[in-house]
N, C-alpha and C positions, 0 to 999 in steps of 0.2 A: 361391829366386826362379825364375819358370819361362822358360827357354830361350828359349821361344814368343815370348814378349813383347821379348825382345832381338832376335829376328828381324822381328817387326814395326815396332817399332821403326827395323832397319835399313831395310826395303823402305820406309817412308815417308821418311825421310833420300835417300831415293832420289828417291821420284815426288813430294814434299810437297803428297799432292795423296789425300786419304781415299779416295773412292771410285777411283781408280785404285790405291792399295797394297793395299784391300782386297778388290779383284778378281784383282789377282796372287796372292794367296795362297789364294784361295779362301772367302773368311768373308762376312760381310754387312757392310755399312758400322758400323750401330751395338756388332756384336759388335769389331770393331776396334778401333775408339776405346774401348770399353769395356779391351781389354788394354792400350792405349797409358796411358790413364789409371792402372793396376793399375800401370802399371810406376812411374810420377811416384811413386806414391801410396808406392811400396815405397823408393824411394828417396828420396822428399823432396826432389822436387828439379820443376823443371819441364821440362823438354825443346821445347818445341813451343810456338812463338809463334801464337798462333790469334787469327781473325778469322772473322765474319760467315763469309767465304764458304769457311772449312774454316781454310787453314794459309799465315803467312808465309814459314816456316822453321824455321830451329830455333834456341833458346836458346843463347846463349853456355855454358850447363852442357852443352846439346845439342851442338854442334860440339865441343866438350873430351871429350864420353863418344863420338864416335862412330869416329874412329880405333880407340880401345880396345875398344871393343863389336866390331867388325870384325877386329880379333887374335882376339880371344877365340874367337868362334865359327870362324874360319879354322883355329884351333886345336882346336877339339874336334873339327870335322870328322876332320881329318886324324888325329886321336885314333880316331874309329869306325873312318875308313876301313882302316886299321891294326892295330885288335882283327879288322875282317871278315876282312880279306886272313891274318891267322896260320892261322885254319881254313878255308879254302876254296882249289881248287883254280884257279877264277876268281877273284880277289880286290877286282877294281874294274871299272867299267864307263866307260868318255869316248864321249858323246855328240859324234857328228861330223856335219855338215850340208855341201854342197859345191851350190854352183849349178850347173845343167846344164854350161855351157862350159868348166869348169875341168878341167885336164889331166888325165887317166884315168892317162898314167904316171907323172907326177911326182906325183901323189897314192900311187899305190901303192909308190913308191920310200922317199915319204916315213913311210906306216905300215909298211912294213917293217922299218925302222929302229927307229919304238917298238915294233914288237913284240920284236926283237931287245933294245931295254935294259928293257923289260915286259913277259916273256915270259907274266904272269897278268893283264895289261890284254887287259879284254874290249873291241872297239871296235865302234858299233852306227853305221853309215853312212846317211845317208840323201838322200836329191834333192830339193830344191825349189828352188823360185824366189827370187832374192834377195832381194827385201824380206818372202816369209814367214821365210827364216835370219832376216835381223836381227832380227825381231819376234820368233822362238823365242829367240834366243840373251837376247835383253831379259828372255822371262818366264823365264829358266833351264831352257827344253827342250830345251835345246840346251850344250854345254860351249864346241865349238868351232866354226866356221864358215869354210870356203873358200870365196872368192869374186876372181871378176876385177874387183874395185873395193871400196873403203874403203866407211867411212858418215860422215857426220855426226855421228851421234851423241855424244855425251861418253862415255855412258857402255862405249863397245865399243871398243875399242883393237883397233888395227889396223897390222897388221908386213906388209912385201909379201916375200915368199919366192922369189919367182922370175918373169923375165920371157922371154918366150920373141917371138921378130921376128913376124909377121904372113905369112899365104898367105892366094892365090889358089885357087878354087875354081872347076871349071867341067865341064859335059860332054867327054866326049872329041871329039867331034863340033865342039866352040867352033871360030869360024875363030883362037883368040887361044892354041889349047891347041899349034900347032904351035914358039911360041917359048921357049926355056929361063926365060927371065926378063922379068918385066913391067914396062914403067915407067907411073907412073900418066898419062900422056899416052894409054900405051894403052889405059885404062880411058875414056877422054873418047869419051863416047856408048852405054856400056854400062849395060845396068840392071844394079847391084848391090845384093846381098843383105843385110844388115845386122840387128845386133840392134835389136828394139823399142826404145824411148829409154826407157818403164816397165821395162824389164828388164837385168841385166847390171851393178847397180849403179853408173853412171855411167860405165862402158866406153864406151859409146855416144857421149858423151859427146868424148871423149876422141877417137874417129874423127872425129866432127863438125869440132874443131877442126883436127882436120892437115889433113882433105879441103880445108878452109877457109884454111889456112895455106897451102897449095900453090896452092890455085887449080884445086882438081880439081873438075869440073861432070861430074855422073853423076848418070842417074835412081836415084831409091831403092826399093826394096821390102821395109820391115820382117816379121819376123816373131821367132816367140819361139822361140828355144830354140836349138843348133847341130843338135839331128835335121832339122827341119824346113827349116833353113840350109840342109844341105848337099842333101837331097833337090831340094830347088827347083832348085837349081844344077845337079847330075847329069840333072833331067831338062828343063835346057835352059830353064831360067824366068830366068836370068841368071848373073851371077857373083859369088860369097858370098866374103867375108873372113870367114878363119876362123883358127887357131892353127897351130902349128907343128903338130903332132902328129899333124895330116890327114895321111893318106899316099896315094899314088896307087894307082888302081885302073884294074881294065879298063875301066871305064866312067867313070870322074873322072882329072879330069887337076889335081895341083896344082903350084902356080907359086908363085916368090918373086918379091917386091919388088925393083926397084934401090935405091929409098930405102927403109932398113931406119932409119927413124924413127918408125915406128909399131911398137907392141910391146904384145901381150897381157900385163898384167901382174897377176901372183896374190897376194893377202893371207889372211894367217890373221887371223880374227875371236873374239876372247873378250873376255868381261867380267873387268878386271882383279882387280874387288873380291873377287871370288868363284870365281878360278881356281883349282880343285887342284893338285896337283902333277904328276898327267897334262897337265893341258891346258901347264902349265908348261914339261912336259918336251915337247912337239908345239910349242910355241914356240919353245923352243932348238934343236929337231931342225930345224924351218922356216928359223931364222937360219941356220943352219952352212949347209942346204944352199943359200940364197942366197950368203953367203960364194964358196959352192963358183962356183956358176953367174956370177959378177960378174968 
């Protein structure tokens, strides 16, 4: 019985939805259903409650085979990946994705770490924007995903690894750059810099509330990304809330909070169904060093 057809299979247990499982895999709609149907066919059994407008669900045979279906294949993988890695000097690869804001050294604190307990894990880094991660990590181009916010999603589980307090951002020139620490009274009448509310996966979010919970009135100036943050801010366009990990320069002056109730906080992003045992191992390596940081 072919493989293929139990992978199809599972992707539509996923999306129950044809032309969305057969876009993730790459095939045409009717060549799909065509192996979906091969597979009933092979087992005798039906799987897939259909209607008029594609699929209700799945059969109670189908909810009972798909657990099992899901060992199964979690289990051959891990079988290939295992014959690769005996002959090769690189033996696996963990796809990682991180959003622009996310800590630079608590990231590389944290792949340190796997590379030290997987010294032949190859790791392929990449930058984008949060809602492209989550959409990679959905069609599986992605293993793992850091982000300063959760998702909605069901199907993407999400661990937070580490929170770090909140700074101030500003040219050295600010009249506000001469005090050690700010209280946001002192922010009341400054334009501050802030991430888009499309971007930062619901961080934004998150500021919105406290500013609002305080009673802090400040103009806003979105923009996307923390490069773009902190430049505005250095050259005097306002004052950007940014992470702890900003450090000060000749030309930027940064400042902590008195109220340390707001707080940048980080998640690792993977899909449960279909984690290896790398991205596994980058989830426990995540929790311990939360552990650590709490």
């Amino acid at each position: 019985m072919e493989l293929q057809r139990w992978r199809y299979f599972l992707v539509l247990a996923e999306e129950l939805h044809y032309e969305r499982a057969a876009l993730r895999v790459g095939i045409d709609q009717a060549s799909f259903s065509r192996k979906i149907r091969q597979l009933e066919h092979a087992l005798k059994l039906r799987l897939i409650e259909r209607s008029h407008q594609g699929t209700r669900g799945l059969t109670p045979a189908g909810r009972a085979l798909l657990p099992r279906a899901q060992k199964l294949i979690a289990q051959l993988d891990d079988a290939v990946r295992a014959a690769r890695e005996a002959g090769s000097s690189f033996t696996a690869e963990l796809r990682v994705g991180m959003c622009d804001e996310v800590l630079r050294r608590r990231l590389a604190q944290l792949l340190g770490e796997l590379r030290v307990k997987h010294p032949k894990l190859d790791v392929q880094l990449v930058v984008e924007p949060c809602e492209a991660l989550v959409e990679d990590l959905r069609a599986g181009v992605l293993d793992i995903g850091v982000s300063l916010g959760a998702t909605e999603d069901r199907r993407i589980e999400a661990h937070e690894v580490w929170s770090d307090e909140a700074r101030v951002v500003m040219a050295a020139s600010h009249p506000l750059a001469v005090k050690e620490r700010l209280a946001l009274t002192d922010l009341a009448g400054e334009r501050l810099i802030l991430d888009h509310r499309q971007c930062a996966c619901g961080r934004r979010t998150e500021v919105d509330d406290y500013l609002e919970a305080v009673c802090a009135r400040v103009r806003i100036k979105e923009v996307s990304g923390a490069g773009p943050l902190e430049a505005l801010a250095v050259s005097g366009y306002g004052i950007g809330l940014t992470s702890a990990e900003a450090e000060p320069r000749a030309e930027r002056i940064v400042r902590a909070l008195q109220d340390q109730k707001l707080a940048y906080r980080t998640f690792v992003l993977y899909r449960k169904q279909t984690a290896s045992r790398f991205s596994q191992a980058f989830v426990e390596l995540g929790r311990a060093m939360s552990a650590r940081c709490a």
